[in-house]
VOVEXTOR-665652 format. One line per 5 residues: for each residue x, y, z of C-alpha. Coordinates in steps of 0.02 Angstrom, whole numbers, plus 32768, in hexadecimal, padded with zeros to 4 digits. Example, Ala and Ser with C-alpha at 12.3 -4.5 7.8 and 13.67 -1.06 7.14 Angstrom:
# VOVEXTOR-665652
8267/7F1F/8186 ~ 82AC/7FCB/8165
END
This chain:
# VOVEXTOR-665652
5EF5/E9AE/AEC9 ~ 5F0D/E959/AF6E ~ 5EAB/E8B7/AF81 ~ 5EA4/E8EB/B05F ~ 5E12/E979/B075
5E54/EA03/B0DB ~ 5E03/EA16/B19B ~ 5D60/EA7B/B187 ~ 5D5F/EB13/B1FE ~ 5CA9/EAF2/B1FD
5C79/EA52/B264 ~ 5C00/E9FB/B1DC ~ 5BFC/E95E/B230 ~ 5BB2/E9AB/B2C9 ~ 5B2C/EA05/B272
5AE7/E97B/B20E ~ 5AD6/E904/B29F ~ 5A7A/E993/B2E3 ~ 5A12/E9A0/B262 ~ 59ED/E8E0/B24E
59C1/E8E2/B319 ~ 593D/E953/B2DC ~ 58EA/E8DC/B282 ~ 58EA/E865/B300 ~ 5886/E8D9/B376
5828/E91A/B2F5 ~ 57E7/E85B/B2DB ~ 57D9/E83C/B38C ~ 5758/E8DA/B3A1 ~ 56FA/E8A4/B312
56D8/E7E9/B36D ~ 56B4/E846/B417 ~ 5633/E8B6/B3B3 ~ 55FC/E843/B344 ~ 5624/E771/B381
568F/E713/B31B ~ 564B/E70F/B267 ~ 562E/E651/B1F9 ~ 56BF/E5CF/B22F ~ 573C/E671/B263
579A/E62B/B2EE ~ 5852/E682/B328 ~ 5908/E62E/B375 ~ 5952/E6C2/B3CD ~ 5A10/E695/B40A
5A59/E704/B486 ~ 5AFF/E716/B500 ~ 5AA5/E6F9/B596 ~ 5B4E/E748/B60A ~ 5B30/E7FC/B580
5B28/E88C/B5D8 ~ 5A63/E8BB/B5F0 ~ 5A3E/E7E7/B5EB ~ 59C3/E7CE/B684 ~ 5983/E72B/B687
5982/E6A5/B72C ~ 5A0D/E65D/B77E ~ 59E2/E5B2/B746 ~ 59D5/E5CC/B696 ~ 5A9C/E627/B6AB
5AC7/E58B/B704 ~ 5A8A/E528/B66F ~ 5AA8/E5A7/B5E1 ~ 5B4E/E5E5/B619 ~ 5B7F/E631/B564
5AFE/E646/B4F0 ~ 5A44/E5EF/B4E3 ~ 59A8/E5F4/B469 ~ 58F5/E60E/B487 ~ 585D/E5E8/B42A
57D8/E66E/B419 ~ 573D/E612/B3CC ~ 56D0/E5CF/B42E ~ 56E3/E5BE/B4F0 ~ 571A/E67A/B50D
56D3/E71A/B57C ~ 56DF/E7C0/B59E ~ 5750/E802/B512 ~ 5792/E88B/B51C ~ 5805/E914/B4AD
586F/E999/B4CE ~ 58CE/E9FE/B450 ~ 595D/E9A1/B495 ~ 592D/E8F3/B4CD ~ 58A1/E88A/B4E0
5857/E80A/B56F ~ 57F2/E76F/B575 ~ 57B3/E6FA/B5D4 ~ 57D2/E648/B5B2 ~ 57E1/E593/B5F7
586D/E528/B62C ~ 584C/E47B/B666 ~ 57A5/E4D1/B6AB ~ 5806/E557/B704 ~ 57AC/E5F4/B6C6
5841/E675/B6B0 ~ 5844/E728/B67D ~ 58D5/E751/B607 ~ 5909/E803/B5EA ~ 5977/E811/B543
59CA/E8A5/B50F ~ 59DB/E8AA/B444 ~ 5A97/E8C0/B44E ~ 5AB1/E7F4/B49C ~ 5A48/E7A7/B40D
5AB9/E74B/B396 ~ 5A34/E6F7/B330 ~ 5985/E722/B30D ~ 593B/E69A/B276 ~ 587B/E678/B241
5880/E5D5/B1F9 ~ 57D7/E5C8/B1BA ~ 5821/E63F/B141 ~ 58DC/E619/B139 ~ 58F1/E6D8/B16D
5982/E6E4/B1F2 ~ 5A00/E773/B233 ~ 5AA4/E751/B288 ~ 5B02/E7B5/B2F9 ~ 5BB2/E7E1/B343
5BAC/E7F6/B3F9 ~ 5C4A/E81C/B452 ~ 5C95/E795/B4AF ~ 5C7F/E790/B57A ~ 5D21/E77A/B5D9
5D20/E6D1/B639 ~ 5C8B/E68D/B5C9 ~ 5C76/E5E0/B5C0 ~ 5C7B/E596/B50E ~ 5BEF/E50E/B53C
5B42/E524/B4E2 ~ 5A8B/E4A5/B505 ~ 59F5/E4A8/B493 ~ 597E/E51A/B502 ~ 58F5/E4C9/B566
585A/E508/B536 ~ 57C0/E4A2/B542 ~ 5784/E462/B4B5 ~ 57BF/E417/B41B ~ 588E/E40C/B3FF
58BD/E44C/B357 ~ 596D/E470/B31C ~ 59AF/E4E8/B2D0 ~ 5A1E/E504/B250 ~ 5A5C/E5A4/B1ED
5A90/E585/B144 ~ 5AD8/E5FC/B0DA ~ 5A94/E5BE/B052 ~ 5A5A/E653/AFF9 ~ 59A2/E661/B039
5972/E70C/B0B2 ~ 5A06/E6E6/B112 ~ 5A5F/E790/B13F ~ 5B13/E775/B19B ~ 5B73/E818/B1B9
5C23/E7F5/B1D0 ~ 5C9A/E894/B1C1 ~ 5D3F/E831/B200 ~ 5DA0/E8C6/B263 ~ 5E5F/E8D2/B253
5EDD/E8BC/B2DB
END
């Protein structure tokens, strides 16, 4: 037996991050239904130049690869879509309406439950490689993913070339 796995005619990798997605919108109309439930709180991380990303100039300007937003306390008008969601949130005091299709997320993580999902998103030509902690009022928390074991789910099906 060889140790390399032969290419799969049948694109896995692309149907379990579709799957996974699901579950991200499937949360997100359960808080828009519902509110967010006990100390529930989510980071969602997405390419803001993704296809579908419409969010303000000035948060492109400052978020010119990827940024993270906070849904937990200071957010309106949600809103879900089989393919993406939108929110409104607050930068600096600068109310801004995001518009996020599913595809651009690349993390989605709960950490009042150490539940989080990561994500490939195919890279934008002529992206820029620089990355800020996202300005949403409130408190600053970081955040860090460890693979550690806990209801972390990382999909990684490494494609030859």
């Amino acid at each position: 037996m060889s140790d390399d796995a032969p290419d799969s005619l049948i694109p896995y990798d692309e149907i379990v991050q579709e799957a996974l997605r699901a579950v991200v919108g499937r949360v997100l109309r359960e808080v828009k239904k519902d509110g967010l439930p006990g100390e529930h709180h989510f980071y969602i991380t997405f390419k803001t130049r993704a296809p579908g990303v419409d969010i303000p100039d000035h948060l492109i300007a400052r978020f010119p690869d990827e940024m993270t937003i906070v849904l937990q306390n200071r957010y309106w008008d949600l809103k879900v879509d089989d393919d993406r969601f939108e929110v409104g949130l607050s930068f600096n005091q600068i109310s801004s309406m995001l518009h996020i299709p599913f595809a651009a997320i690349t993390s989605f993580v709960d950490p009042a439950v150490d539940f989080a999902l990561q994500f490939h998103v195919e890279e934008i030509e002529n992206a820029v490689d620089v990355h800020e902690p996202a300005g949403n009022d409130g408190d600053k928390a970081e955040l860090e993913v460890v693979d550690d074991g806990s209801n972390v789910v990382t999909v990684d099906f490494g494609k030859k070339k």
